[in-house]
C-alpha positions as CSV (number, residue, x, y, z in Angstrom):
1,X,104.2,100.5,151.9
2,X,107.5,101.5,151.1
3,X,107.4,99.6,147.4
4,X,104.6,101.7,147.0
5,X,106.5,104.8,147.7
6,X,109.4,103.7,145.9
7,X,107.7,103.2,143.0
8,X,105.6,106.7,143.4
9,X,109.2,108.3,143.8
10,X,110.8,106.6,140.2
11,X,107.2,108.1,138.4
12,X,107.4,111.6,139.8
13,X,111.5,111.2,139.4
14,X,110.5,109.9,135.1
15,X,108.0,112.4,134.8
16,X,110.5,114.7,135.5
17,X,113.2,113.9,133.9
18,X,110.6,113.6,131.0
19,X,109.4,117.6,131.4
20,X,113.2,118.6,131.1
21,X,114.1,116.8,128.5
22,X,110.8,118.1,126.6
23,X,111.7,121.8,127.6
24,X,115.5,121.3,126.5
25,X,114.6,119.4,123.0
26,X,110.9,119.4,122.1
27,X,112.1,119.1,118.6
28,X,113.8,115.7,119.3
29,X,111.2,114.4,121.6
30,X,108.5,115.0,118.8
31,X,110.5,113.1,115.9
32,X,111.1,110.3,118.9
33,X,107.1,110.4,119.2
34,X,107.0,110.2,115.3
35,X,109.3,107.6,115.2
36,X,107.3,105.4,117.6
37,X,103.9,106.0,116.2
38,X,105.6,104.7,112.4
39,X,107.4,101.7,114.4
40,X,103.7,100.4,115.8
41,X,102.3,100.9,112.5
42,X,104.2,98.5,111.1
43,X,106.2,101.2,109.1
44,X,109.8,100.3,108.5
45,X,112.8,102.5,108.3
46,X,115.3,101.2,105.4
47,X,118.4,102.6,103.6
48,X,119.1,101.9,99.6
49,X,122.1,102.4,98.5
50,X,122.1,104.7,95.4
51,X,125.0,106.2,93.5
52,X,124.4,109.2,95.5
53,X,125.1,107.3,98.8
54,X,123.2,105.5,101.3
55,X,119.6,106.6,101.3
56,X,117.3,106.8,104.0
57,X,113.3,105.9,103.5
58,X,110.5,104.8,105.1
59,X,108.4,101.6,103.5
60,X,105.1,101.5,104.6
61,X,103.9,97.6,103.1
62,X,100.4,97.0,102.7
63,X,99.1,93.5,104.2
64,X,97.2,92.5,100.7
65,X,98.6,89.9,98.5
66,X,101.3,91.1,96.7
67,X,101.7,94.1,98.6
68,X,99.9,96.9,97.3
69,X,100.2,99.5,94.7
70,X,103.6,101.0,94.5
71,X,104.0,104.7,95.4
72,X,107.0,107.2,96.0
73,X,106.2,110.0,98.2
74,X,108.8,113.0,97.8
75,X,109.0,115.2,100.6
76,X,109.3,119.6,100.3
77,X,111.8,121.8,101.4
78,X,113.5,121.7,104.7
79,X,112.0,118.9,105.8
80,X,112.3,114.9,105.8
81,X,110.9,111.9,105.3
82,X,108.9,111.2,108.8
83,X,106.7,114.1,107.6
84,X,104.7,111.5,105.4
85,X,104.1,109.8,109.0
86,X,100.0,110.5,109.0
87,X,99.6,110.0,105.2
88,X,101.8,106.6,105.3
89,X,99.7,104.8,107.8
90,X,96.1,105.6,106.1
91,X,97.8,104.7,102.2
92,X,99.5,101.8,103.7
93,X,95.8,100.7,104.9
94,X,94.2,101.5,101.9
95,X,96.2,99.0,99.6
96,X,99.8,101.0,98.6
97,X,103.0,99.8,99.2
98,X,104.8,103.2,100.0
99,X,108.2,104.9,100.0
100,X,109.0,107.7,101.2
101,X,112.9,108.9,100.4
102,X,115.6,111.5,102.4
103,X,116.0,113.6,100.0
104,X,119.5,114.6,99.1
105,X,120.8,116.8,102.0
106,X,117.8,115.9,104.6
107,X,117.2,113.7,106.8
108,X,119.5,110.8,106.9
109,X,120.2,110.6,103.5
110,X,123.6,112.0,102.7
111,X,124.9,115.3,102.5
112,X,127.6,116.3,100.4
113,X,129.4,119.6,100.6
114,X,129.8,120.4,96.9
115,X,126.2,119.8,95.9
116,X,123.3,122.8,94.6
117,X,120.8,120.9,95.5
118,X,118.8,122.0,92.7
119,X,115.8,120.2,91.7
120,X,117.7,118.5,88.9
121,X,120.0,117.0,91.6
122,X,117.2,116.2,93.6
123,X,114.9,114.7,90.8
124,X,118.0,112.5,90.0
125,X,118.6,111.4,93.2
126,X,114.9,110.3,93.0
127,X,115.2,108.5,89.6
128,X,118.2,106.6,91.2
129,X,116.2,105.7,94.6
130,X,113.4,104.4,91.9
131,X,116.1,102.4,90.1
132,X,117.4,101.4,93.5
133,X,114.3,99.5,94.4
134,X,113.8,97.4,91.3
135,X,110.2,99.4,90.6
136,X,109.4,99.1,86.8
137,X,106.9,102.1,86.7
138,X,105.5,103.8,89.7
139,X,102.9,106.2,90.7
140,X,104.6,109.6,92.3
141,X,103.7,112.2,94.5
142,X,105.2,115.3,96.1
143,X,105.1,117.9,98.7
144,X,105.5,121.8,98.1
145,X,109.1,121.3,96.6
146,X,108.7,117.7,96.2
147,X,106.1,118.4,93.9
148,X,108.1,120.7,91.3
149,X,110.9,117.3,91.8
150,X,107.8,114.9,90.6
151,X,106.4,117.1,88.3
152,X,109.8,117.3,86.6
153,X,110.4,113.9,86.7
154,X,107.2,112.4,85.4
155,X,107.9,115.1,82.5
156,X,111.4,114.1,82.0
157,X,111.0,109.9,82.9
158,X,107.5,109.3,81.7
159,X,108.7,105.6,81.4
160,X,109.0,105.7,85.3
161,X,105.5,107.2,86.5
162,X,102.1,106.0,86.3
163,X,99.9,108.2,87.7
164,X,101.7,111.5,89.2
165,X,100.2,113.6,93.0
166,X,101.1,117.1,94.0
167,X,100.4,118.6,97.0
168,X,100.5,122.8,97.6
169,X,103.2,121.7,95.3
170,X,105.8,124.2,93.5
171,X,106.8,124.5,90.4
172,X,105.4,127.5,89.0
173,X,106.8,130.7,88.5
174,X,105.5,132.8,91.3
175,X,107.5,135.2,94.3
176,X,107.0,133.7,97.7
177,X,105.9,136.3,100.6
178,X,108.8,137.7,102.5
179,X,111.0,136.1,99.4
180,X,114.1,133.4,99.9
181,X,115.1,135.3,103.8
182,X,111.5,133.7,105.1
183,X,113.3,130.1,105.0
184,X,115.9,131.2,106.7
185,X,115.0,132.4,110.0
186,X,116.7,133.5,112.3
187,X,115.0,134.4,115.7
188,X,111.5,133.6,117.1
189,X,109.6,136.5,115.0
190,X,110.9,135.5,111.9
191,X,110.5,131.6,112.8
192,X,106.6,132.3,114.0
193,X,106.3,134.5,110.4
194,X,107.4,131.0,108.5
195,X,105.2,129.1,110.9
196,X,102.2,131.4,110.0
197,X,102.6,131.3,106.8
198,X,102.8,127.2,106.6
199,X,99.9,127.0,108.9
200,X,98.0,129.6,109.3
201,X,95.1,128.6,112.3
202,X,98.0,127.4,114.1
203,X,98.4,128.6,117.6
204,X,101.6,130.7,118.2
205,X,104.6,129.0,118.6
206,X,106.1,128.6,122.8
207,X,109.2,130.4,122.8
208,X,111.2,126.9,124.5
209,X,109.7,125.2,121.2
210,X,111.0,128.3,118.9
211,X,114.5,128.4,120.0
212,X,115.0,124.2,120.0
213,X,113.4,124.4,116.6
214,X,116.4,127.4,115.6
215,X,118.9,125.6,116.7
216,X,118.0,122.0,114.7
217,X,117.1,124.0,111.5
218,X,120.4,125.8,111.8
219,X,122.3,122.6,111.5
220,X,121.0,122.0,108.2
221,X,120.3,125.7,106.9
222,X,123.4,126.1,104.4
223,X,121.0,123.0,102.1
224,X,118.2,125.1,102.5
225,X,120.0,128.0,101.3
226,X,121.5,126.3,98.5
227,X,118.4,124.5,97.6
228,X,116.8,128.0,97.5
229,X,119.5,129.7,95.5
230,X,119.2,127.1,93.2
231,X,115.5,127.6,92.4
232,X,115.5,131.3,92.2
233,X,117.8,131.0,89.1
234,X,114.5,129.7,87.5
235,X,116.5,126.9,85.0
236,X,113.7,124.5,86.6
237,X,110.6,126.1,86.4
238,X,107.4,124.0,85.1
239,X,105.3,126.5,83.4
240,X,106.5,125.8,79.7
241,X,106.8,122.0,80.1
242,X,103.8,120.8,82.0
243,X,102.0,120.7,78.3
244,X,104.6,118.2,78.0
245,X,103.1,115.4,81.0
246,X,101.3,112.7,79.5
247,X,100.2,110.9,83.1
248,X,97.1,112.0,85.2
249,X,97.6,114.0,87.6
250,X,95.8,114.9,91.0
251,X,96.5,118.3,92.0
252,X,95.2,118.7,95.9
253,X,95.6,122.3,97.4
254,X,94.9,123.6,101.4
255,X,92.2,126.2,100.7
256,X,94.2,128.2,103.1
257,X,97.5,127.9,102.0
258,X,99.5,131.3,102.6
259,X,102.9,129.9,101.0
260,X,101.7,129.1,97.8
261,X,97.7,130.1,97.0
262,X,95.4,128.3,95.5
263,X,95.3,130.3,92.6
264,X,98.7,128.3,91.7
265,X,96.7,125.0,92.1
266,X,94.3,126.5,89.8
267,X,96.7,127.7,87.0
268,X,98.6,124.2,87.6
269,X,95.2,122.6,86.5
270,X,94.7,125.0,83.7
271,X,98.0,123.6,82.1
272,X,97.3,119.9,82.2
273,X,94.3,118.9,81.1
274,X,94.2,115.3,82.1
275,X,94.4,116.8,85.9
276,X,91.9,117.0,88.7
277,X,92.2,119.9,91.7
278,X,91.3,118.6,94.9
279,X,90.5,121.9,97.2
280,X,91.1,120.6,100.9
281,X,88.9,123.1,102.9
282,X,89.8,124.8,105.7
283,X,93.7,123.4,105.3
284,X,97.0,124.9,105.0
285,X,99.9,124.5,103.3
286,X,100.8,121.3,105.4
287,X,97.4,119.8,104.2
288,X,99.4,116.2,104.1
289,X,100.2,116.2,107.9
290,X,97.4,118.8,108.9
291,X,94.5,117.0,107.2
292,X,95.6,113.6,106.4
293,X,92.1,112.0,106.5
294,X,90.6,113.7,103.8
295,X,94.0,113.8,101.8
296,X,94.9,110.5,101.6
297,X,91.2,109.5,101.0
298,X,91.7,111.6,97.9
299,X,94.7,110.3,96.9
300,X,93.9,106.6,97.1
301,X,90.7,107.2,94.9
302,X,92.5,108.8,92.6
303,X,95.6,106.1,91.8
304,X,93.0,103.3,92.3
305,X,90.7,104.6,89.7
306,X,90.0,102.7,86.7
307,X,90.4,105.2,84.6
308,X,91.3,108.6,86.0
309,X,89.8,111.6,86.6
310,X,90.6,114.6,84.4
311,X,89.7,118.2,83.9
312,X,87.6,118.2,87.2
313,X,87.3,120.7,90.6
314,X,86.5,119.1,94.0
315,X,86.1,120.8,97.1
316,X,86.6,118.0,99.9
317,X,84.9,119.6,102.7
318,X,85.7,119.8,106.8
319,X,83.5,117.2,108.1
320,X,84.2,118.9,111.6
């Protein structure tokens, strides 16, 4: 009897260490989650060393002879690699050997003090990760920012890129809602304002969540400012050079998105005729992590095509 109690004592004593340290850092204890869920996937977390530094990825290796299609997943603004998490384990079962980079500044990757953190900078650092891993030509794709990086690079190093993936991707010249101060937030109204606007059927955000999730993003908000200043100046924009892409291109866009509309997605498939737009109903601008089903569905029977689709419009429709 008194094992028993014992034991009932360590659980309730756990459970509540547990609640604490989830009220004190939910932030932390979610990336922990993240990081278990990639670890029983078989999803391995790997450094390269690249003239930038030691670079931080994930390499998610499909169990098929030869191991699977290459493809380099470039994440967006402000965020980091583990945000692939739902799309690696669905592409990694559906034949693709993935990687999925820090970009310069996030993550674990490094950090130096006297970058910009423009896209150039980040585009190179991508180019070099590529070189880093010995792949002779790969297929790319890219998140909000990520996507202007792959956009560019498939533009600038078509010898690299075989097929090219944006998603609610940047790029194009257009004036975010609430401009450059909405990614740089600074108390619990302005945080639930970005929040909204990245998801937008999200519930509201609990105020212990709010201030852990201030307190992490302030530790790396002077990137995010940089990155931001750097892309205002407009020296990168895609508008004038995406006649200039000669791979196919899959465009796939959150119905929803309140960051950057649909009515990009649409002009973005206007300028490259060898693209297909893939409307994600009922999504977001985090259709990647949001929706991953029906995203990663898309994306696999787009780069496993024989030949490609071009100049078409899907809608891929809730199932719920």
């Amino acid at each position: 009897m008194k094992t028993l109690e014992r034991l009932l004592l360590w659980i309730v004593a756990l459970g509540l260490v547990f609640g604490l340290v989830f009220y004190k850092r939910p932030v932390w204890v979610q990336q922990q989650a993240t990081h278990l869920s990639l670890l029983v996937h078989r999803v391995q977390s790997n450094y390269t060393m690249t003239p930038e530094g030691r670079v931080h990825y994930y390499e998610a290796e499909s169990r098929i002879p030869g191991g699977g299609i290459p493809l380099v997943l470039v994440h967006g603004l402000a965020d980091r690699d583990e945000s692939w998490a739902p799309m690696l384990e669905r592409l990694k079962k559906a034949g693709f050997h993935v990687y999925a980079p820090d970009l310069l500044g996030y993550g674990r990757s490094p950090k130096p003090s006297d970058s910009d953190y423009s896209i150039a900078t980040q585009e190179q650092l991508v180019v070099d990760f590529i070189h880093s891993l010995g792949l002779q030509k790969t297929d790319i794709g890219g998140w909000s920012m990520g996507g202007w990086i792959v956009l560019k690079l498939a533009v600038d190093h078509p010898e690299l890129v075989d097929r090219v993936v944006v998603y609610d991707s940047a790029g194009l010249r257009y004036q975010v809602v609430g401009g450059a101060t909405i990614f740089h937030p600074t108390d619990g109204p302005s945080l639930q304002r970005l929040a909204s606007l990245l998801e937008p059927h999200a519930a509201p955000i609990p105020r212990f969540v709010r201030r852990d999730a201030l307190r992490t993003m302030a530790k790396n908000q002077w990137v995010v400012d940089r990155s931001m200043a750097s892309m205002q100046t407009g020296n990168d924009l895609m508008d004038d050079r995406l006649s200039g892409l000669t791979e196919p291109l899959l465009i796939v866009w959150g119905s929803d998105d309140e960051l950057l509309p649909l009515a990009l997605g649409h002009k973005m498939h206007a300028l490259v005729p060898q693209s297909e737009l893939d409307i994600v109903e009922g999504c977001g601008h985090l259709a990647p992590k949001t929706c991953p089903a029906r995203v990663a569905s898309a994306t696999a029977d787009f780069l496993k095509a024989d030949t490609a689709p071009k100049s078409t419009v899907r809608t891929l429709a809730n199932m719920h």
